[in-house]
C-alpha positions as CSV (number, residue, x, y, z in Angstrom):
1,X,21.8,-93.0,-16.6
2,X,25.7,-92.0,-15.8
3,X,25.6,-90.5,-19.0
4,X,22.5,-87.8,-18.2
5,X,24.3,-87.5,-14.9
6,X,27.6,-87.0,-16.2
7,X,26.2,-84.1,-18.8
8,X,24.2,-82.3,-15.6
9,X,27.2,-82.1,-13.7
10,X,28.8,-80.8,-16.7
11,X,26.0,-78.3,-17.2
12,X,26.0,-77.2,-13.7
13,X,29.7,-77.1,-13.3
14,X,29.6,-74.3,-16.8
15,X,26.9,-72.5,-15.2
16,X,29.1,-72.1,-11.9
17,X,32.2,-71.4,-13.8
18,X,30.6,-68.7,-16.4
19,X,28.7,-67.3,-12.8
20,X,32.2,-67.2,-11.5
21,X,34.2,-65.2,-14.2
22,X,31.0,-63.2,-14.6
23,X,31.1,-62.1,-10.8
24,X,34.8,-61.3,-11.0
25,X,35.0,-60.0,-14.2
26,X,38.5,-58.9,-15.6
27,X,41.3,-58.4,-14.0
28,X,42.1,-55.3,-15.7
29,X,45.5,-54.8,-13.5
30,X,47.1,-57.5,-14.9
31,X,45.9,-57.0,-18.4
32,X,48.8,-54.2,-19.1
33,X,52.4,-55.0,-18.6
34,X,55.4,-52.7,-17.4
35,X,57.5,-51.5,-20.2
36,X,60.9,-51.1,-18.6
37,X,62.6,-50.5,-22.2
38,X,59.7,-47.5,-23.3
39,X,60.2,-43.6,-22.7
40,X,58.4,-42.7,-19.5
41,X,60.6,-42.5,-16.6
42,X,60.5,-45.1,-13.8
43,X,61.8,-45.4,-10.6
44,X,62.0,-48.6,-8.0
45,X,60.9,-47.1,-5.0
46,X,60.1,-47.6,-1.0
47,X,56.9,-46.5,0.8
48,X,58.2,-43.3,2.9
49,X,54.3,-42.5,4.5
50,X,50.8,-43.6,3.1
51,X,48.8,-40.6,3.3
52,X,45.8,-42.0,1.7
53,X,44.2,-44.3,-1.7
54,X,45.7,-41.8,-4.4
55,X,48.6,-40.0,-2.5
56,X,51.8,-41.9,-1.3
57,X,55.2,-40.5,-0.2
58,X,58.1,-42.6,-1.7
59,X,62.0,-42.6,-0.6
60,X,63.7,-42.6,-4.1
61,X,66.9,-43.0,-4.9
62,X,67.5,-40.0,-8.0
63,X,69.3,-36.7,-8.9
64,X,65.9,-35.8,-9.8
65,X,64.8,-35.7,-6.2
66,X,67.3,-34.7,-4.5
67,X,66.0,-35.1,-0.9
68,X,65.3,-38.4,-1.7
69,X,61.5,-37.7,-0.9
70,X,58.8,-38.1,-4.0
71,X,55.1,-37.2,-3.0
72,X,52.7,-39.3,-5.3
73,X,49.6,-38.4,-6.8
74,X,48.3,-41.3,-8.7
75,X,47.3,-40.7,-12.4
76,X,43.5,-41.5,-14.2
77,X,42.0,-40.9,-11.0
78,X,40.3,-39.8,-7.3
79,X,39.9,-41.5,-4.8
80,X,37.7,-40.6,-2.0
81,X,39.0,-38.0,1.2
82,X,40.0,-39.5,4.0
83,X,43.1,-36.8,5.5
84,X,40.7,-33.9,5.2
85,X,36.6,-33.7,4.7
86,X,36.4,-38.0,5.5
87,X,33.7,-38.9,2.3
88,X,32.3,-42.3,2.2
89,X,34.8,-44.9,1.0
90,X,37.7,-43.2,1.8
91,X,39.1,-44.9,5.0
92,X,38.7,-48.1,2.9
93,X,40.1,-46.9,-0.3
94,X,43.5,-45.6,1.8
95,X,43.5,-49.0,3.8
96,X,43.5,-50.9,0.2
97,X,46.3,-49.0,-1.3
98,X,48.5,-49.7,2.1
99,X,47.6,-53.5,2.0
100,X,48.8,-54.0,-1.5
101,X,52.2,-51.3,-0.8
102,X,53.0,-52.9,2.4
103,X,53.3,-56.5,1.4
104,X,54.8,-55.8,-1.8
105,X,58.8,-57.0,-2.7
106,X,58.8,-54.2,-5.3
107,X,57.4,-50.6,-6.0
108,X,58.1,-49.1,-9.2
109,X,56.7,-45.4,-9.9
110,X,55.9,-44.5,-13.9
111,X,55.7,-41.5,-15.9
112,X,53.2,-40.7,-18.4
113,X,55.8,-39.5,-21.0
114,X,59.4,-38.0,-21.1
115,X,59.2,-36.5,-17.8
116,X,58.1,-36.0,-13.9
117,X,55.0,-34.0,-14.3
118,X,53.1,-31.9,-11.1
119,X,49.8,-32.2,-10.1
120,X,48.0,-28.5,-9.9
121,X,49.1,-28.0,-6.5
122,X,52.6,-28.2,-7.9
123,X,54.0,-29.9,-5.2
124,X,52.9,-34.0,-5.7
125,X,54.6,-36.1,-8.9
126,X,51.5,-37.4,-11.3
127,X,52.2,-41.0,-11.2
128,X,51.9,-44.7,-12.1
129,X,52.4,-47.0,-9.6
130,X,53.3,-50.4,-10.1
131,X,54.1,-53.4,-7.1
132,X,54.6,-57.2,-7.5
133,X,54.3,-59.4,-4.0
134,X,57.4,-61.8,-5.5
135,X,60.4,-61.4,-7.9
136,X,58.1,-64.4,-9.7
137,X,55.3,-62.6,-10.3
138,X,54.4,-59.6,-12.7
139,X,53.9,-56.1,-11.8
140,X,50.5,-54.9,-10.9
141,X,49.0,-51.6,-12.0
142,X,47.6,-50.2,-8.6
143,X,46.0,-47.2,-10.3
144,X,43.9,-49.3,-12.4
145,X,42.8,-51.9,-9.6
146,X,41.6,-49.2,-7.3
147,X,39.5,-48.2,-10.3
148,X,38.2,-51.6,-11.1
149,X,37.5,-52.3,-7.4
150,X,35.2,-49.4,-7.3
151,X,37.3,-47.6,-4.7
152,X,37.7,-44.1,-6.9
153,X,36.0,-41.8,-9.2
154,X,37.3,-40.7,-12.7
155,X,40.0,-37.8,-13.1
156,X,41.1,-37.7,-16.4
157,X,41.1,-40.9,-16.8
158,X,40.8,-41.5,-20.3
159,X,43.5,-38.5,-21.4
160,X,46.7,-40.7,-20.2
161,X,49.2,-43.5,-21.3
162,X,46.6,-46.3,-20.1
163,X,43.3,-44.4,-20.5
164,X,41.5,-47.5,-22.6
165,X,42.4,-49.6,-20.3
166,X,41.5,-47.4,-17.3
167,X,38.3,-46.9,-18.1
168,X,37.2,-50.5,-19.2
169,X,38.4,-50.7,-14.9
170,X,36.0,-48.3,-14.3
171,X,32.8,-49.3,-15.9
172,X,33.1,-53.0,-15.1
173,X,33.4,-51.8,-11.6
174,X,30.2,-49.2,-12.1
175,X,28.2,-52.4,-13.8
176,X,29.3,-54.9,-11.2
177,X,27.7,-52.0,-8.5
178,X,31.4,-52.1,-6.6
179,X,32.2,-49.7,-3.4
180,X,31.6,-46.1,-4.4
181,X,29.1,-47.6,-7.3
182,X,26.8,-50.0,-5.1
183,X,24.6,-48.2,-3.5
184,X,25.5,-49.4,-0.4
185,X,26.6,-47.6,3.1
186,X,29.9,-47.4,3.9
187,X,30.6,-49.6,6.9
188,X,33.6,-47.0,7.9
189,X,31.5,-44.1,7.3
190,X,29.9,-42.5,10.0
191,X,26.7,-41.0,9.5
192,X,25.4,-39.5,12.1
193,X,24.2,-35.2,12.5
194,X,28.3,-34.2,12.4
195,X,30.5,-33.6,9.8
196,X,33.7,-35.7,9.7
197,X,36.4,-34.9,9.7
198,X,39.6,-35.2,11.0
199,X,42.5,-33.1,13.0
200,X,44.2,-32.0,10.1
201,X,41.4,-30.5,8.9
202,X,40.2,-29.2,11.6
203,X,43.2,-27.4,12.6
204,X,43.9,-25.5,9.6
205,X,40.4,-24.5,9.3
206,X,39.1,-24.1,13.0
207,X,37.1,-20.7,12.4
208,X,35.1,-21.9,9.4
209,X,33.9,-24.7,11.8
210,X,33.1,-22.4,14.5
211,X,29.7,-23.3,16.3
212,X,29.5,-27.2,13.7
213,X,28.7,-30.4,14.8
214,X,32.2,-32.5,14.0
215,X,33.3,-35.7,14.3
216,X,37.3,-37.5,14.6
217,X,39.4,-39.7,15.8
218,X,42.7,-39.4,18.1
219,X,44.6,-40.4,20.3
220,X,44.4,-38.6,24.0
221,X,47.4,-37.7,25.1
222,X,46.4,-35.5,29.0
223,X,43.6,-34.8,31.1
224,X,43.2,-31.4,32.5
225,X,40.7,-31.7,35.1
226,X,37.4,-31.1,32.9
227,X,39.1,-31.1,29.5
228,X,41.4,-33.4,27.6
229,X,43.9,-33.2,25.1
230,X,43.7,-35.0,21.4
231,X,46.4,-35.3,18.7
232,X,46.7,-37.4,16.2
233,X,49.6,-37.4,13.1
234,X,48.9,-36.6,9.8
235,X,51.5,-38.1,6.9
236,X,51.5,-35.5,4.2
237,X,52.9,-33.1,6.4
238,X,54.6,-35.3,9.0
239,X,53.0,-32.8,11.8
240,X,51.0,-34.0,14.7
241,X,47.1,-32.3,14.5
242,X,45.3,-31.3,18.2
243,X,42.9,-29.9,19.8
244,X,41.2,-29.9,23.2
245,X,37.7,-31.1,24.5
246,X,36.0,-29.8,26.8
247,X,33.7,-32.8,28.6
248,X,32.6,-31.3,31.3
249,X,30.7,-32.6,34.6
250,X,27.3,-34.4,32.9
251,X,29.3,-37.7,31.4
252,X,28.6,-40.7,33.0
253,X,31.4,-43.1,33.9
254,X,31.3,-45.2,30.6
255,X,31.8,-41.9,28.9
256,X,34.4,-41.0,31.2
257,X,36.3,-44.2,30.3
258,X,36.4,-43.7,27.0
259,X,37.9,-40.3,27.2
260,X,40.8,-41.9,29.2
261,X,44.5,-40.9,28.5
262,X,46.1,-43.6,26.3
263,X,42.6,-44.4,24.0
264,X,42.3,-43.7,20.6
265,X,38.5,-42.3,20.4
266,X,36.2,-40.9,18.4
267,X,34.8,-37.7,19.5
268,X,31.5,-36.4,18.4
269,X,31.2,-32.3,19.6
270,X,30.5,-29.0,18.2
271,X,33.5,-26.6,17.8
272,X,33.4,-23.3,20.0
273,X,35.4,-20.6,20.8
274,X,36.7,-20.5,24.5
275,X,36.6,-16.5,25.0
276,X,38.1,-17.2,28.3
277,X,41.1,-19.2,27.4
278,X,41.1,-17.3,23.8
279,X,41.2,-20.3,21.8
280,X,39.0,-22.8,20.0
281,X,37.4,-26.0,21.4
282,X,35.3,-28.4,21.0
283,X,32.4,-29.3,23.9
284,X,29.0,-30.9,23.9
285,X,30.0,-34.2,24.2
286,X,27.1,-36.9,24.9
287,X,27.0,-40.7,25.7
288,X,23.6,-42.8,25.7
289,X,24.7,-46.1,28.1
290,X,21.5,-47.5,26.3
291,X,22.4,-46.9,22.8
292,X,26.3,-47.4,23.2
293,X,26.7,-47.5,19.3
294,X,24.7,-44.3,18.8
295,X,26.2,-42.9,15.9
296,X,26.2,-39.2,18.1
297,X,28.2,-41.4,20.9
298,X,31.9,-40.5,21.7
299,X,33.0,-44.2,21.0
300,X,36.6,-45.7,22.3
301,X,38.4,-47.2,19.2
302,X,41.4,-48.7,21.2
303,X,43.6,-48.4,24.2
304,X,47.5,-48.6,25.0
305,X,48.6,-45.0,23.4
306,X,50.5,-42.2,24.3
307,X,51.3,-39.1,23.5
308,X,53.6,-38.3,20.5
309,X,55.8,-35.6,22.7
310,X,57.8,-34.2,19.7
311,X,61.2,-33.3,20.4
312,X,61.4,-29.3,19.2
313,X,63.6,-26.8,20.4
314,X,62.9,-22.9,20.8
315,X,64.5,-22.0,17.2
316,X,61.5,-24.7,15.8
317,X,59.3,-23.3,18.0
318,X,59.3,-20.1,16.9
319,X,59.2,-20.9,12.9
320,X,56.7,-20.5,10.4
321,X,55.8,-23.9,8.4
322,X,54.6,-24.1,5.0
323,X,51.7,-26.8,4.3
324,X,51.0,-27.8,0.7
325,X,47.1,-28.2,0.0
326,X,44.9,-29.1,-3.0
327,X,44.3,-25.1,-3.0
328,X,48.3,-24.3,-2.7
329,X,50.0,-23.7,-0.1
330,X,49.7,-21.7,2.6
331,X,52.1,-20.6,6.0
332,X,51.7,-20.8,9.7
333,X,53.4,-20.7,12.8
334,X,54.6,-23.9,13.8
335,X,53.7,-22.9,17.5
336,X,49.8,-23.0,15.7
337,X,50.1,-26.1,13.8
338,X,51.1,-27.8,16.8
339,X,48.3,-26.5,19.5
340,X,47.4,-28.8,21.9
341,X,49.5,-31.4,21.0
342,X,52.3,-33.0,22.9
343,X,55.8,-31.7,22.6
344,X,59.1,-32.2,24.3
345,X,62.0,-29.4,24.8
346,X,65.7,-29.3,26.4
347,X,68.3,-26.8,27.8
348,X,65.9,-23.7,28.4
349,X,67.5,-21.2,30.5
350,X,65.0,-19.9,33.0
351,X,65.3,-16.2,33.0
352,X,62.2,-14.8,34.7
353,X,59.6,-17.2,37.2
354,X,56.0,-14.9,37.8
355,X,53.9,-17.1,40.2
356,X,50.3,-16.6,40.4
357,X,49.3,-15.1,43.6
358,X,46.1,-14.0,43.9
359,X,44.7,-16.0,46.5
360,X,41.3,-16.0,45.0
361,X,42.5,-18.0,42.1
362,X,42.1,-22.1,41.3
363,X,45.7,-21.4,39.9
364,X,47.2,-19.9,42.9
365,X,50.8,-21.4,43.0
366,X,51.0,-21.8,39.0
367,X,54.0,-20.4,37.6
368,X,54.7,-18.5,34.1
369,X,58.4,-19.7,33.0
370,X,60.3,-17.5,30.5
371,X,63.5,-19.6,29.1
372,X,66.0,-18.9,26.3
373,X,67.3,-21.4,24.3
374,X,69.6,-20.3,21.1
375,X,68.8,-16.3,21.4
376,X,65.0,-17.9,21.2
377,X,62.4,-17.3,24.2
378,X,59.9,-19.7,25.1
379,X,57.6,-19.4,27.9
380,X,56.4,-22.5,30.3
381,X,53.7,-22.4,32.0
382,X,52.7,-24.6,34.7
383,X,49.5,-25.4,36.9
384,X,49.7,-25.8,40.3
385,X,52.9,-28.4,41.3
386,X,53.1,-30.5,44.1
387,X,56.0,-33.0,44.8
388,X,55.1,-36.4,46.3
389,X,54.0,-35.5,49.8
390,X,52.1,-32.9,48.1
391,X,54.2,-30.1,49.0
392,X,53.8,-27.3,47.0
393,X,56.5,-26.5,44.0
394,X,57.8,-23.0,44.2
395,X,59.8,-20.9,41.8
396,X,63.2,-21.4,44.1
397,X,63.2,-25.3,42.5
398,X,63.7,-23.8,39.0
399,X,65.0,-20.0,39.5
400,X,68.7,-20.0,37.6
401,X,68.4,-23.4,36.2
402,X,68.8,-24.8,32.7
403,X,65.2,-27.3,32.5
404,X,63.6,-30.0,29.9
405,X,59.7,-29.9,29.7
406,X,57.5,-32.2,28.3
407,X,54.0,-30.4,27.5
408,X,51.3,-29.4,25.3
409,X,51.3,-26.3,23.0
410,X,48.7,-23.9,24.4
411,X,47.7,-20.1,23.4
412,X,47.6,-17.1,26.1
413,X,47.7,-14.1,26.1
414,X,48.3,-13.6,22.6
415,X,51.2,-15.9,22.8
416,X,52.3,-19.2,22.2
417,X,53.7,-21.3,25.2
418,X,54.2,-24.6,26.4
419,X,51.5,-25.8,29.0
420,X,52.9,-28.4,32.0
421,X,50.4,-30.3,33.6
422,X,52.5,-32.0,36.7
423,X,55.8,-32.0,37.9
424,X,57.6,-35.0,36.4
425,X,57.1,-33.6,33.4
426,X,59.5,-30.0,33.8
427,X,63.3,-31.9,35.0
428,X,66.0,-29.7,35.9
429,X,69.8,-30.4,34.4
């Protein structure tokens, strides 16, 4: 009897085991080792920004880089968007390539022969990248476990240094139905009517969204009576990404709270262009109280933010800033790049105060500040100030004087300028 029970716990113990290594399959990362001693180039390396599951920024430490910066692209493959058009998978393919980077003792980048090779947008090194959580342990291949967890597509990855090995990754993770190759909704996705996207994106492409039903995420940095500002930073270029929202009178209080200034919320509107203001924005905002997780909801991710407030100065201001792109590259004002996010200046010499006195107007008492800083002009402009016993601010408090602001970027008429929304925020020296 102890026999037969002795061989079916032996039989069922197989069975689990063979079910086991069946479900995880190989573990294709581990099943090439790092060749310190062949001819590609290698580098140990830190984590500079993770921009998202195929693209890191590394600080190196070579001739060959002589700003000490290397932008990755990861070799044999693609993995989902998630700085740009946000596809399904993407959030989570980024968020795995930043757990295994983050906790790793060691980062070594590879080349797939003799040299540093460009990706086609000629400005991102086609890489390997290699990490190891202990000086103990081997190196992992972290191109080839994002393909055998089902987190990216195929891009050439059979015409490379590991390509056998790359794509036995792949179809495992295509038989075993993992991620991208299940089937399966992404739980990060969102799927409602609205494309999603995010600032970046939107930013740099605001007129071929004109009059579309988007959806992001940011961080709100101001209220301005019926509209609110949103940034949020992008690591490729190292530049914040805003735009503001128009929200109207028709939100009920629940809505209301999740547009408050220090949440990080996902907005859900249609992008328009303000003809009055002259600039783009984005309106239509709804919130069902009986369907709080209705996918065409503004939704409030998390609270205890702020606003970035960049530290610029006039010279910065007034630059143009080139912003690499699968496509290229292309140029634009810094002043554009940076609409509507927060931004922090010193030492501008007021010149000129005009105060708006048409007594008709909501903005009667606003100012329009013209400063120099370094042979560079920038103009302030401010709503309506009061001080604490709401006295009205006039132009004698600034007229002469050498001022810090702390703002966001804003468009009129046909210029750039930096918007204050109260007085604490524009100090004299």
């Amino acid at each position: 009897m102890r026999k037969l029970l002795a061989a079916a716990f032996l039989l069922v113990l197989t069975i689990l085991v063979a079910s086991f290594i069946f479900a995880d399959g190989v573990d294709y990362a581990s099943q090439i080792r790092l060749n310190m001693n062949s001819e590609t180039l290698k580098l140990e390396v830190t984590v500079e920004a993770f921009v998202d599951g195929d693209t890191t920024h590394f600080n190196v430490d070579s001739q060959d880089f002589p700003n000490g910066k290397m932008k990755a692209r990861y070799l044999g493959l693609n993995t989902p968007e998630s700085t740009g058009k946000i596809e399904e998978y993407g959030k989570k393919a980024s968020k795995f390539t930043r757990e295994k980077l983050e906790n790793a003792s060691s980062i070594i980048v590879e080349s797939d022969d003799g040299n540093w090779n460009v990706d086609s947008s000629g400005g991102r090194y086609l890489v390997w990248v290699w990490y190891r959580n202990s000086d103990s342990e081997p190196y992992r291949n972290l191109n080839i476990e994002l393909l055998q967890n089902g987190l990216a597509h195929a891009y050439s990855t059979a015409n490379n240094r590991y390509g056998t090995v790359a794509m036995s990754a792949l179809n495992q993770a295509k038989e075993q139905k993992l991620n991208l190759y299940s089937g399966q909704k992404d739980p990060d996705f969102y799927y409602g009517d609205a494309v999603e996207l995010t600032l970046k994106e939107i930013r740099l492409n605001v007129e071929q969204y004109d009059g579309i039903r988007v959806a992001f995420e940011g961080v709100i940095t101001m209220n301005d009576g019926s509209s609110i500002y949103i940034e949020d930073y992008d690591p490729e270029t190292g530049l914040y990404y805003g735009i503001s929202v128009f929200y109207g009178y028709n939100l009920p209080g629940k809505g209301l709270d999740i547009l408050s200034v220090g949440n990080r919320s996902r907005i859900v509107g249609t992008v328009q262009y303000y003809e009055q203001g002259g600039i783009y924005q984005v309106a239509g905002l709804t919130y069902k109280q009986m369907k709080p997780k209705d996918p065409g909801n503004i939704q409030k991710i998390s609270d205890g933010h702020s606003g970035a407030f960049v530290l610029t100065d006039a010279k910065t201001f007034d630059s143009v800033v080139t912003v690499q792109t699968d496509d290229g590259s292309r140029d634009y004002p810094y002043a554009y790049l940076a609409m509507d996010t927060t931004v922090e200046m010193h030492d501008l010499k007021v010149l000129s105060i005009k105060t708006e006195s048409n007594p008709n107007s909501s903005s009667l008492g606003a100012m329009t500040i013209t400063c120099e800083n370094d042979g560079f002009e920038v103009i302030v402009r401010t709503t309506v100030l009061t001080d604490s016993s709401r006295n009205l601010i006039t132009h004698e408090a600034y007229d002469g004087k050498v001022i810090s602001v702390r703002g966001v970027v804003s468009h009129h008429d046909d210029y750039y300028e930096i918007k204050v929304l109260s007085a604490k925020d524009i100090t004299t020296n």
